[in-house]
N, CA, C and O atoms as a printed pandas DataFrame, in Angstrom:
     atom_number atom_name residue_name chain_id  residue_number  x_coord  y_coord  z_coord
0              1         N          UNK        A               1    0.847   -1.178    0.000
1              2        CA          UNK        A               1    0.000    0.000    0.000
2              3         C          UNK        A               1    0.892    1.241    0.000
3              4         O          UNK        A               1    1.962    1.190    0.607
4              5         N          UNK        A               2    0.535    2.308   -0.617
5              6        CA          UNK        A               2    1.281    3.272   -0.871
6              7         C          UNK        A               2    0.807    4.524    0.170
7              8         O          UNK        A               2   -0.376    4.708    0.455
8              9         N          UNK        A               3    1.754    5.234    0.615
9             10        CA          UNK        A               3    1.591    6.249    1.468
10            11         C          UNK        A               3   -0.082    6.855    1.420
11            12         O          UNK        A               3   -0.958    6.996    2.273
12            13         N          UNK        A               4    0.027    7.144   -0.205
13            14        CA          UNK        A               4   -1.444    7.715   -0.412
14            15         C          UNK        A               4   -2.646    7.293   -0.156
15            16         O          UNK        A               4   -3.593    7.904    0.338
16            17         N          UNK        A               5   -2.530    5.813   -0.650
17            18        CA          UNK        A               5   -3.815    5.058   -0.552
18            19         C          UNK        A               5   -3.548    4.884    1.310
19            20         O          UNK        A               5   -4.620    4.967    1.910
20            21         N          UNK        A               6   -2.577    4.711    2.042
21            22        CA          UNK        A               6   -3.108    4.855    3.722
22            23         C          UNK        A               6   -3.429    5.819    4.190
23            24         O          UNK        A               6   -4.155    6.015    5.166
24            25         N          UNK        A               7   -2.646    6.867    3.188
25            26        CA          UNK        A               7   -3.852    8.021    3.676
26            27         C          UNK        A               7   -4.990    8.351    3.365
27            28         O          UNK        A               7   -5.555    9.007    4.240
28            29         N          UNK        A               8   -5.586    8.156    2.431
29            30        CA          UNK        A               8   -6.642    7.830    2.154
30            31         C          UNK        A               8   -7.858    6.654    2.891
31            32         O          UNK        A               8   -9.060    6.581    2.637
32            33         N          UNK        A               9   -7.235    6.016    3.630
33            34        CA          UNK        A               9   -7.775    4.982    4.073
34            35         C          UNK        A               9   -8.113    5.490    5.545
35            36         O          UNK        A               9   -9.194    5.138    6.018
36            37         N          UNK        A              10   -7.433    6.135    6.151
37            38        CA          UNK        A              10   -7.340    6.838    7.708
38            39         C          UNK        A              10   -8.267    8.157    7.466
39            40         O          UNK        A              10   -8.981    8.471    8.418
40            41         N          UNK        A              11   -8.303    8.627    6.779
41            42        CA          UNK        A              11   -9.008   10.005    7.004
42            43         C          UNK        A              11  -10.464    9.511    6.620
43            44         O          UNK        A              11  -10.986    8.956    5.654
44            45         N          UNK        A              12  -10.900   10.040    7.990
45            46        CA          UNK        A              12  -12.402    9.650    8.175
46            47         C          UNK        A              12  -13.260   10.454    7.010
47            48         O          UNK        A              12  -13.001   11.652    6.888
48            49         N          UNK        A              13  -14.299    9.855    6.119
49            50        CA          UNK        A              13  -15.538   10.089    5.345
50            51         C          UNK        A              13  -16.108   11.693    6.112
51            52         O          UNK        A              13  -15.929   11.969    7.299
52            53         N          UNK        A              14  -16.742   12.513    5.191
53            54        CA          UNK        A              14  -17.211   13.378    6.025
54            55         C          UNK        A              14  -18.290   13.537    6.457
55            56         O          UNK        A              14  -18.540   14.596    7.033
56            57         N          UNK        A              15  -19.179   12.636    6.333
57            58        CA          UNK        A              15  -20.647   11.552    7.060
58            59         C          UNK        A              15  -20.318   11.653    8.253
59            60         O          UNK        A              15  -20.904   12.258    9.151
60            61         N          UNK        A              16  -18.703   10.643    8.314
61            62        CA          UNK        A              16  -18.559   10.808    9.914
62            63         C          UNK        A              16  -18.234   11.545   10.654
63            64         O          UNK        A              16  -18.543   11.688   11.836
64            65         N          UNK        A              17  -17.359   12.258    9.806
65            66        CA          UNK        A              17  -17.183   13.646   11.007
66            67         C          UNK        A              17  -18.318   14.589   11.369
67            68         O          UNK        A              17  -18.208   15.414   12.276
68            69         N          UNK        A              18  -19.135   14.479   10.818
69            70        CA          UNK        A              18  -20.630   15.294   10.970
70            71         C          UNK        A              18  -21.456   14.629   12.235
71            72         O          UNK        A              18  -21.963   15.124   13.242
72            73         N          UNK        A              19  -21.371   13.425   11.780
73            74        CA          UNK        A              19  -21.463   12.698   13.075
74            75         C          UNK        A              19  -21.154   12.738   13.908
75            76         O          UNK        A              19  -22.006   12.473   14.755
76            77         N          UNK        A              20  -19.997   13.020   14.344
77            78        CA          UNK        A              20  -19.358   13.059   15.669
78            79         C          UNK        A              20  -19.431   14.210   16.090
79            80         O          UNK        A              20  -19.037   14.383   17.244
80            81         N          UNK        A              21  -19.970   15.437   15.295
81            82        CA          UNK        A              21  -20.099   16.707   15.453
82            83         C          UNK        A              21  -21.047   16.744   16.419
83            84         O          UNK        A              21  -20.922   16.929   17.630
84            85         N          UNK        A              22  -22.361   16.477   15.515
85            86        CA          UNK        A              22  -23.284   16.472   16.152
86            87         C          UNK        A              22  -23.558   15.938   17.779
87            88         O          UNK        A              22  -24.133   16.382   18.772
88            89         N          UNK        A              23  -22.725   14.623   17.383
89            90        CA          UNK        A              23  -23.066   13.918   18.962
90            91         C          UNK        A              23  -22.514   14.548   19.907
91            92         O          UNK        A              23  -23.197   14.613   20.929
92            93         N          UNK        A              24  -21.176   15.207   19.944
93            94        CA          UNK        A              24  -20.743   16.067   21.196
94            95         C          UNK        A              24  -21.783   17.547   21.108
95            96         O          UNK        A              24  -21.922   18.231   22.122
96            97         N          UNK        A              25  -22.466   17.927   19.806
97            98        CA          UNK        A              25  -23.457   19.666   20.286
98            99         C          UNK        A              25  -24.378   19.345   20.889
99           100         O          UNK        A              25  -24.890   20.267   21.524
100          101         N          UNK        A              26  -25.150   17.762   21.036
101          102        CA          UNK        A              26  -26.309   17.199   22.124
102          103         C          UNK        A              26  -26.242   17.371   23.439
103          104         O          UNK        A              26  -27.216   17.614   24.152
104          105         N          UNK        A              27  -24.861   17.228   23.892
105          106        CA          UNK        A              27  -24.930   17.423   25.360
106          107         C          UNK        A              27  -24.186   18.886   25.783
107          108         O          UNK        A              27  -23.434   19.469   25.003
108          109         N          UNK        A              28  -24.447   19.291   26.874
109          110        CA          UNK        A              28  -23.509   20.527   27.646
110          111         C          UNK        A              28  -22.085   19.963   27.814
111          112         O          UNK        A              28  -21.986   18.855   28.340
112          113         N          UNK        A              29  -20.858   20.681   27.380
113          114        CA          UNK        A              29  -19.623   20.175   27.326
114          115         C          UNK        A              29  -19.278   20.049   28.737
115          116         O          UNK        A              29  -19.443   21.012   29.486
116          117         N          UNK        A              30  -18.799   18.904   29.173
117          118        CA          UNK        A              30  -18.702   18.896   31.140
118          119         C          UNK        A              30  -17.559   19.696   31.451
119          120         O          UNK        A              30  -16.549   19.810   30.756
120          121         N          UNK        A              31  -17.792   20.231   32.534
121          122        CA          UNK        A              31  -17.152   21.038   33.258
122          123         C          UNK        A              31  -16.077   20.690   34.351
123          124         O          UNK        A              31  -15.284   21.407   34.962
124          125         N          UNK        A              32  -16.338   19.278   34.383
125          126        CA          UNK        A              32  -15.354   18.244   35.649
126          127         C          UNK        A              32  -14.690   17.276   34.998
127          128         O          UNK        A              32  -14.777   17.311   33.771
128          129         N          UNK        A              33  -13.947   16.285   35.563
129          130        CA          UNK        A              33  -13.421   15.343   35.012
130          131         C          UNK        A              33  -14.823   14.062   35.094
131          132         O          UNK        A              33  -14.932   13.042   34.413
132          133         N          UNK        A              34  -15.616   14.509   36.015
133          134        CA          UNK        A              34  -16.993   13.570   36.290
134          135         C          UNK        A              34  -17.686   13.748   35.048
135          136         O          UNK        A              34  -18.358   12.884   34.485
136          137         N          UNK        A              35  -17.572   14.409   34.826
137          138        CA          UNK        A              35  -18.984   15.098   33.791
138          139         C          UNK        A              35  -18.395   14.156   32.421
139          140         O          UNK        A              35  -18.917   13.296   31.712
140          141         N          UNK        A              36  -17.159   14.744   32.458
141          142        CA          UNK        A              36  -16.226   14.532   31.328
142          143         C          UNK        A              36  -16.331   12.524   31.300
143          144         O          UNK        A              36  -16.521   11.819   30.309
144          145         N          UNK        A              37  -16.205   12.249   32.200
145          146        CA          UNK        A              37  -16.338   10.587   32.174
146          147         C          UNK        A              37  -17.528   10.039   32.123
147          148         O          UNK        A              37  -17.662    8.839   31.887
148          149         N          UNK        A              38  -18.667   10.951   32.364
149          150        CA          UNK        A              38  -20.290   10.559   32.219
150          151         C          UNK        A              38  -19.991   10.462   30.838
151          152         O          UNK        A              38  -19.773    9.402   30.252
152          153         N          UNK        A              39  -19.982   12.115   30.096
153          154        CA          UNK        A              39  -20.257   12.352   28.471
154          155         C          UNK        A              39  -19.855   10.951   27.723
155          156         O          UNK        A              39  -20.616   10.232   27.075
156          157         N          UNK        A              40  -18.061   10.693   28.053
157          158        CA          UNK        A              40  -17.626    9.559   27.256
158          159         C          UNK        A              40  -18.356    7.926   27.489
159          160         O          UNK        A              40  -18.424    6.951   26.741
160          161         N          UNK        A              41  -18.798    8.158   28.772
161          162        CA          UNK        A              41  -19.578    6.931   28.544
162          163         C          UNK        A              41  -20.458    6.830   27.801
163          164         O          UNK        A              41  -20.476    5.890   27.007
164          165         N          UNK        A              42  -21.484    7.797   27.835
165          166        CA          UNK        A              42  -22.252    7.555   27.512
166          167         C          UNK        A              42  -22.623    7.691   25.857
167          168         O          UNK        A              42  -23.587    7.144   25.321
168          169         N          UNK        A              43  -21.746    8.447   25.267
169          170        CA          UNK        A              43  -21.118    7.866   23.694
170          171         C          UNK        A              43  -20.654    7.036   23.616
171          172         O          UNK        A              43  -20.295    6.914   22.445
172          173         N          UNK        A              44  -20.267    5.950   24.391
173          174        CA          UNK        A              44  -19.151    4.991   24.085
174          175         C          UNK        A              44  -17.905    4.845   23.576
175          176         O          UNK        A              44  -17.457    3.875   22.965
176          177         N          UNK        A              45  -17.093    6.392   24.013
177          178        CA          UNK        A              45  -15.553    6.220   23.975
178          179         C          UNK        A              45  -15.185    5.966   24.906
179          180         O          UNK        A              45  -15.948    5.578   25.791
180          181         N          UNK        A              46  -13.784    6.088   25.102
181          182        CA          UNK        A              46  -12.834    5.964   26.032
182          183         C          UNK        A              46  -11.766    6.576   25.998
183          184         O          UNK        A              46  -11.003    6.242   25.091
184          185         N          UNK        A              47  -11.343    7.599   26.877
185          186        CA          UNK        A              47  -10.320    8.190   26.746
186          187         C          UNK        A              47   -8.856    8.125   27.643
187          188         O          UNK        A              47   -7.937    8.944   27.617
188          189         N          UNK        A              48   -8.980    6.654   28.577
189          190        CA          UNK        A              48   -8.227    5.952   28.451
190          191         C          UNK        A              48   -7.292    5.500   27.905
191          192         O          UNK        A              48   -7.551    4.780   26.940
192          193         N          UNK        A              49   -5.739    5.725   28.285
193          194        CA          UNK        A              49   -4.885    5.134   27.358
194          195         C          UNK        A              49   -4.691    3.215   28.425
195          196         O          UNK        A              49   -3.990    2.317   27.958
């Protein structure tokens, strides 16, 4: 695979980034590290290394 085509392959569609837009303007951005660990749950990330 050539540099291009992995880059091409990694850079997210822009469907999804709209997506992910949206899902963090639904909630109030938290203000704590609590809040901050509610939000990600409850999208289902993890910001956990």
């Amino acid at each position: 695979m050539t540099s291009r085509e992995r880059f091409m392959k990694e850079v997210p569609q822009p469907d999804a980034i709209v997506a992910v837009v949206e899902e963090l303007t639904r909630y109030p951005w938290p203000k704590s590290e609590a809040e901050r660990d509610a939000l990600f749950k409850r999208l289902g990330w993890s910001h956990k290394k």
